[in-house]
C-alpha positions as CSV (number, residue, x, y, z in Angstrom):
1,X,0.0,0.0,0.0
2,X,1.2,3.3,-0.8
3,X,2.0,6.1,2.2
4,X,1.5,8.9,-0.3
5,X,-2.1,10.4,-0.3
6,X,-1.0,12.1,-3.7
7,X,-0.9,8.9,-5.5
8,X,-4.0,7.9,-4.6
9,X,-7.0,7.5,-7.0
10,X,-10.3,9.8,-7.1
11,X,-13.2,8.1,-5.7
12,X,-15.6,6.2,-7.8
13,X,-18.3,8.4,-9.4
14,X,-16.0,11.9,-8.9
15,X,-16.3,14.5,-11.6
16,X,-13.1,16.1,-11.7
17,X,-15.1,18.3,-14.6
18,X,-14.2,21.9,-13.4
19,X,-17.3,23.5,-15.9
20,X,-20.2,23.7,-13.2
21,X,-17.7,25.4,-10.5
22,X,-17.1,28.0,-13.9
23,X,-20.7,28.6,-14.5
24,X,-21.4,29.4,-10.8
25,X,-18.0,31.8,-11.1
26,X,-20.1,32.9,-14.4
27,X,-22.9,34.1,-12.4
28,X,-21.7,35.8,-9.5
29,X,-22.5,39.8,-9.4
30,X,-20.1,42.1,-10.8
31,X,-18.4,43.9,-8.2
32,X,-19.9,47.2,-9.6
33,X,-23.4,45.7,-8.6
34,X,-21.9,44.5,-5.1
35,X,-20.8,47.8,-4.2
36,X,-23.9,49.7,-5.3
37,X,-26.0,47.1,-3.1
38,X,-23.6,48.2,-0.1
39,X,-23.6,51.6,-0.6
40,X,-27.7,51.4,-0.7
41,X,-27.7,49.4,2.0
42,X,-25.4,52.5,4.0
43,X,-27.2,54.9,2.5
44,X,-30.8,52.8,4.1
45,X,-29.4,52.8,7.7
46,X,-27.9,55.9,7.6
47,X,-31.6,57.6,7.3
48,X,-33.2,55.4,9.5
49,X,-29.7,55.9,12.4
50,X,-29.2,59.4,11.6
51,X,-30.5,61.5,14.6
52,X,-28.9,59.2,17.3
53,X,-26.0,59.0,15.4
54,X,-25.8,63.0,15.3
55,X,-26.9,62.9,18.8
56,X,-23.9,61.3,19.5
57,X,-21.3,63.4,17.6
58,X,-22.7,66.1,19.4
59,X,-21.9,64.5,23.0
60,X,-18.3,63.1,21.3
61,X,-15.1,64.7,22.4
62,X,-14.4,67.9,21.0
63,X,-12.0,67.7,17.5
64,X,-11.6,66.9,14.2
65,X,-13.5,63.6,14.2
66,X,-16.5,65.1,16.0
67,X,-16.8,68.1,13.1
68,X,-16.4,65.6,10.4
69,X,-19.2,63.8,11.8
70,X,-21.3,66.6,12.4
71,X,-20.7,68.2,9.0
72,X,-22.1,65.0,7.3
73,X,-24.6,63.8,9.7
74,X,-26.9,67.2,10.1
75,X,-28.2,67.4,6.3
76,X,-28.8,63.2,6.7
77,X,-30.5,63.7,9.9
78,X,-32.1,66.8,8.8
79,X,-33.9,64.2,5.7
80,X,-34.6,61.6,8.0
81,X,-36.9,64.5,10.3
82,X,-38.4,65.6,7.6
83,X,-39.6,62.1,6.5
84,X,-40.4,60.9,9.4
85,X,-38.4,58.2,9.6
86,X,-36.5,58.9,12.6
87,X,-39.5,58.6,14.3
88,X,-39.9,55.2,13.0
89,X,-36.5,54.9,14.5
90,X,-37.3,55.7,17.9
91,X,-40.3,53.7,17.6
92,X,-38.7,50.6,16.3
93,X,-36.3,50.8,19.4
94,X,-38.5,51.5,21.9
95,X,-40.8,48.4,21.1
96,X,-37.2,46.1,21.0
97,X,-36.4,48.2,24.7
98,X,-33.2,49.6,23.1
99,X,-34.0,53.2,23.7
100,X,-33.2,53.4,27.7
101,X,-36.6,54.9,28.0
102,X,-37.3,53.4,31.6
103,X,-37.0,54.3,34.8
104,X,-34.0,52.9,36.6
105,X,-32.3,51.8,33.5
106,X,-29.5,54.7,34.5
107,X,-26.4,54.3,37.1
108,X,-28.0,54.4,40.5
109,X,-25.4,54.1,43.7
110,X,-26.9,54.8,47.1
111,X,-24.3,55.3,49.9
112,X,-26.9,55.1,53.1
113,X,-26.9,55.4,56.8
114,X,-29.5,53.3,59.0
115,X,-32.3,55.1,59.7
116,X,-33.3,56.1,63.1
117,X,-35.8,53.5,65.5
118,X,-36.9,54.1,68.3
119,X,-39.0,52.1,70.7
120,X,-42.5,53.7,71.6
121,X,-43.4,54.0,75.1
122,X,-46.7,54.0,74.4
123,X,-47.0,50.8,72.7
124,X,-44.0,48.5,73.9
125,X,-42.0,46.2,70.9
126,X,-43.6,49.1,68.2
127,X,-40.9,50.8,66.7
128,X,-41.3,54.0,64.5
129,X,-38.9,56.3,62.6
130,X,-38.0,59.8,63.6
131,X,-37.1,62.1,60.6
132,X,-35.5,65.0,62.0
133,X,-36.3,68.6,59.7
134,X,-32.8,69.7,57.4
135,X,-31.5,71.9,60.4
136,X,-30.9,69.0,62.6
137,X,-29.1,66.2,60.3
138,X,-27.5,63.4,62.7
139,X,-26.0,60.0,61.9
140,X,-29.3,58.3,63.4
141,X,-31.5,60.7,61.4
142,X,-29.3,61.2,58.1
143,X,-30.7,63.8,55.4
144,X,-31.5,62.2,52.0
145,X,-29.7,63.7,49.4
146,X,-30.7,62.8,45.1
147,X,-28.0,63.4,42.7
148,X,-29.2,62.8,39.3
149,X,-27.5,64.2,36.0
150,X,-25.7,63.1,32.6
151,X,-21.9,62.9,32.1
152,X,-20.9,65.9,33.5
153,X,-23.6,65.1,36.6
154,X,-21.9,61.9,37.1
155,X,-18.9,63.6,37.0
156,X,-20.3,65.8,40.1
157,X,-22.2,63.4,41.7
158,X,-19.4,60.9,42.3
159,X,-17.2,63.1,44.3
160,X,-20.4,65.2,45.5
161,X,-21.5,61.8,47.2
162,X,-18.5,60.4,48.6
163,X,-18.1,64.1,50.4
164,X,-21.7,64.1,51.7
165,X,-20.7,60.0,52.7
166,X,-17.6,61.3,54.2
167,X,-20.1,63.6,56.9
168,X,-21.8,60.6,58.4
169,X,-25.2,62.7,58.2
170,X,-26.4,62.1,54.6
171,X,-28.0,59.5,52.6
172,X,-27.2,59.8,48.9
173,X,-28.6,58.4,46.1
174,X,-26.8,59.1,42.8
175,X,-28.7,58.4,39.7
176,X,-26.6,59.6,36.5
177,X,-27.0,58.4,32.7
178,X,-24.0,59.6,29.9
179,X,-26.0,61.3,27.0
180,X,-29.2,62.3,28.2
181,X,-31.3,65.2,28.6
182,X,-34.8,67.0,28.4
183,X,-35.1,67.5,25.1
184,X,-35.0,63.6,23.9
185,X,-37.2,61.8,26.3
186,X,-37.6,58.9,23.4
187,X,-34.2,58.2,24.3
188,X,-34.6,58.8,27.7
189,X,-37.5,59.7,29.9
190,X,-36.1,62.2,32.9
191,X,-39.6,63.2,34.3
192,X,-40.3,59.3,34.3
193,X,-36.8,58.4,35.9
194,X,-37.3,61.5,38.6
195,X,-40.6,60.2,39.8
196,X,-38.6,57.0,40.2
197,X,-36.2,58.3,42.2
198,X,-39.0,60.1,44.4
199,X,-40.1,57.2,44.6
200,X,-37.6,54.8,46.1
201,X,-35.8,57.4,47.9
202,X,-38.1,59.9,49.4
203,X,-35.4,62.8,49.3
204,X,-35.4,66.0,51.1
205,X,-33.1,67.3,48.7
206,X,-32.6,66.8,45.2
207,X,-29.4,67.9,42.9
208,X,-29.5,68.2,39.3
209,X,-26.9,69.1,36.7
210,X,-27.8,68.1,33.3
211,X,-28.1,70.1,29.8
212,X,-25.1,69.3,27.6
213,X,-26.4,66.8,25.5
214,X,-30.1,69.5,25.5
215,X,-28.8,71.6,22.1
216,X,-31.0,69.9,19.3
217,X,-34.0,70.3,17.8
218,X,-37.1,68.8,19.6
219,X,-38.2,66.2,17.7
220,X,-42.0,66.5,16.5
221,X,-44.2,66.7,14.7
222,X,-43.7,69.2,14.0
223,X,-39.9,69.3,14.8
224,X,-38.7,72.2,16.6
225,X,-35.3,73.6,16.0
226,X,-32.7,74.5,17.8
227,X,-31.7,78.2,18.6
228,X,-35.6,79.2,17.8
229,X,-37.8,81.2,19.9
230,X,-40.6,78.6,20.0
231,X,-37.4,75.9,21.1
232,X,-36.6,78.5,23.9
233,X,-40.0,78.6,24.8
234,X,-40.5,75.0,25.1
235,X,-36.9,74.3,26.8
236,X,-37.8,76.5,29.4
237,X,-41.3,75.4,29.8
238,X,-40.0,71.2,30.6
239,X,-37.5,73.0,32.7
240,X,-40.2,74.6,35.1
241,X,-42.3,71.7,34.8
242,X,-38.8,69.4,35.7
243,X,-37.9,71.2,38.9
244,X,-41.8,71.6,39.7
245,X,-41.7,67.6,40.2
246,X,-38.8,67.3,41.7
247,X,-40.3,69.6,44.3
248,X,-43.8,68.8,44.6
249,X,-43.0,66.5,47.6
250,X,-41.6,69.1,49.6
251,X,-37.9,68.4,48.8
252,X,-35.5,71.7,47.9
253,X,-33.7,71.6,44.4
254,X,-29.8,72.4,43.9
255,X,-29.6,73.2,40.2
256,X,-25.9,73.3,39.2
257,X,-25.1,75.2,35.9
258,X,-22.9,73.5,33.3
259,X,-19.5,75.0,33.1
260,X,-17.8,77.0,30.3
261,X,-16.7,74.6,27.5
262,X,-14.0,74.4,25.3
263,X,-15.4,74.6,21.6
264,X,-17.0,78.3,20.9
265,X,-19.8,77.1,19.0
266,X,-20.3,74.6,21.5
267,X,-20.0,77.1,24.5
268,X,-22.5,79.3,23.0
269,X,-25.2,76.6,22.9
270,X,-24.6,75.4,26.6
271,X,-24.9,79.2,27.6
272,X,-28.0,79.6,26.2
273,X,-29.2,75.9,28.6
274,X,-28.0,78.0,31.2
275,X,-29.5,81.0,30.6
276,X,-32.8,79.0,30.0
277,X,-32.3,77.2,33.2
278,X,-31.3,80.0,35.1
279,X,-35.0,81.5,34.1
280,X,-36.6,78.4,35.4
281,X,-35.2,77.8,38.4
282,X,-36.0,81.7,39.5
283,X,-39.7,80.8,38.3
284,X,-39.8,77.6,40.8
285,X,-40.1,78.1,44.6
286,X,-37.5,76.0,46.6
287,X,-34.8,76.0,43.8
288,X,-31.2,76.9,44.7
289,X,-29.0,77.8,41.4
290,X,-25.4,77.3,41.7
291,X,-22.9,78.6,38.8
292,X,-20.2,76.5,38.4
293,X,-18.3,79.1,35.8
294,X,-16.5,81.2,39.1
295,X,-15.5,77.2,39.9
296,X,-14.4,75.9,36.5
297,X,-13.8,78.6,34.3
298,X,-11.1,81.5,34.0
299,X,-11.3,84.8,36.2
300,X,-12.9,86.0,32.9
301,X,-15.5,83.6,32.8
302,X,-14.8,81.9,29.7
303,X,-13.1,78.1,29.6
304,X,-10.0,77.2,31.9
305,X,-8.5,73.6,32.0
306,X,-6.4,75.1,34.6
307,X,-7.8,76.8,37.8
308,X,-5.8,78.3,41.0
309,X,-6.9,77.3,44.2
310,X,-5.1,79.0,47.5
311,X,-2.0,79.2,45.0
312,X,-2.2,75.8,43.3
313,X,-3.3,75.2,40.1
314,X,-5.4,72.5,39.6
315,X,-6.4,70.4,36.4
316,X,-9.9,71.0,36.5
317,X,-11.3,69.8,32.7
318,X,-10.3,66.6,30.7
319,X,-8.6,66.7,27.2
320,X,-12.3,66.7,25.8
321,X,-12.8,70.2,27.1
322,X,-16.4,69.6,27.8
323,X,-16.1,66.5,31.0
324,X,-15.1,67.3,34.4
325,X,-11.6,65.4,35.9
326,X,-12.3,64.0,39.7
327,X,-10.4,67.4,40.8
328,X,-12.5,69.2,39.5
329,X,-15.6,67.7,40.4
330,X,-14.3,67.5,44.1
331,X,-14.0,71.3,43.5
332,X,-17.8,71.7,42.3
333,X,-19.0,69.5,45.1
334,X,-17.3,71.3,47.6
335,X,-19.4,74.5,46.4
336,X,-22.3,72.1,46.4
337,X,-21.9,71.3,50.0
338,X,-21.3,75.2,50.6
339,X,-24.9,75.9,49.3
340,X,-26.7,73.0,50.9
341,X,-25.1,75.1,54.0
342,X,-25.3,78.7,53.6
343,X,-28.6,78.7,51.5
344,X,-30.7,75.6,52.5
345,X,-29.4,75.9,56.2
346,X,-27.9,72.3,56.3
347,X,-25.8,72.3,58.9
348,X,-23.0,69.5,57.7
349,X,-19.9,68.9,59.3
């Protein structure tokens, strides 16, 4: 028997004919044809992708990629608004439960102290819990403290929490989701996630920071554009009607403004969600509004990676010029914690 496999004969009945693997060679599509059902196919997801994939150029790092993006992806989502299909989008995702459009879906951490019990004296073995009024926080009777926010308020809510931890009187809950807003509740429902919240922690204070990811048009119909009158109008209506619920259970509101950012056209957009803000929060009783440019930004106002604090300067923004670093969210929360004293009477350690 022969050891080489080479040698060996084809099996019986094997058709060594090469003309039917030819034919099927014969009638493949031309590459032309190929590529023009590729592109098509782009070109089809494109429309139906285009306003979350704009939303998230807007929210991407500030530099050349992110311009690139934007310059080709506005006229594209611009189409797909006008017809209609990013609304089929959004639908199509929210039936499949892609669209984060539930309560709770967010980060939530909750650093917490025991509450208080007591034994009543009136009915022995019955214990009860004694909520002590903001004035008199105690590690038996902690206040409860929300933090809720996108990026840049999980950027501030992480070092805000571990320094309201770190005074053995406070209960925080932080609830923080990258790339949200009020003005896409398809993608993400605030109001619905803040009654959540309400919900499962009962707070006596609530602190918000969120509005980077706000500049874009309201999505209809009709669609309302950005940098409009009747956009301003509705921005600042959901903004009343935001800090109304966080407050309609007797809780006070800290409403931190979003800082300077790098990128000019950028800037002047967020200055704008803070101007709007601003309005709202003067409109709702029980709102603190806390400015975080004197914190973050230059002596001028305007954007500063770099602040001085009691002659050290600090790295206080991260190469995307938009984000917070942990310095400088320590920096924020420490003129968080100076409001919750000086303006809401909180007396914290």
């Amino acid at each position: 028997m022969s050891d080489e496999i080479g040698d060996a004969d084809p099996p019986a009945g094997h058709d060594e004919d090469p003309a039917p693997h030819a034919e099927a060679v014969r009638r493949m599509l031309p590459w032309p044809k190929v590529l023009g059902l590729m592109v098509g196919a782009l070109a089809v997801w494109l429309l139906f992708d285009a306003t979350t994939l704009q939303h998230n150029a807007e929210v991407s790092p500030v530099g050349t990629r992110r311009t690139v993006a934007l310059t080709v992806l506005r006229p594209i989502a611009t189409t797909s608004r006008f017809l209609q299909i990013s609304r089929l989008e959004s639908t199509a995702n929210g039936l499949l439960g892609r669209n984060g459009n539930v309560p709770g879906h967010g980060r939530v951490i909750v650093v917490t102290a025991p509450p208080h019990t007591k034994t009543s004296k009136a009915t022995p073995g019955v214990t009860t819990t004694t909520l002590n009024p903001l004035a008199h926080p105690s590690a038996a009777n902690p206040v409860r403290i929300l933090l809720i926010g996108d990026s840049l308020g999980l950027d501030l809510g992480g070092s805000l929490q571990n320094a309201l931890a770190s005074t053995g009187v406070v209960t925080a809950t932080l609830d923080g989701k990258e790339s949200t807003g009020l003005t896409r509740p398809d993608y993400f429902n605030w109001p619905a996630a803040l009654a959540s919240d309400l919900n499962s922690s009962n707070p006596q204070v609530v602190v918000v920071m969120m509005g980077a990811n706000d500049p874009q048009d309201f999505l209809g119909p009709p669609d309302v554009p950005f940098g409009t009158a009747a956009w301003n109008q509705e921005y600042l209506d959901k903004s009343v009607q935001f800090m109304q619920e966080a407050t309609s259970r007797g809780a006070k509101l800290v409403w931190v403004s979003l800082p300077p950012m790098q990128d000019a056209r950028l800037n002047a957009k967020i200055a704008t969600i803070n101007s709007l803000q601003r309005q709202a929060a003067s409109q709702v009783p029980g709102v603190v509004y806390v400015d975080s440019s004197p914190v973050l930004g230059s002596t001028a106002g305007g954007y500063s990676a770099f602040v001085t604090v009691n002659g050290q300067v600090i790295n206080v923004r991260t190469p995307d010029g938009i984000h917070m670093t942990p310095s400088g969210g320590s920096l924020l929360a420490d003129t968080v914690i100076q409001a919750l004293r000086s303006r809401l009477g909180i007396p914290l350690p």
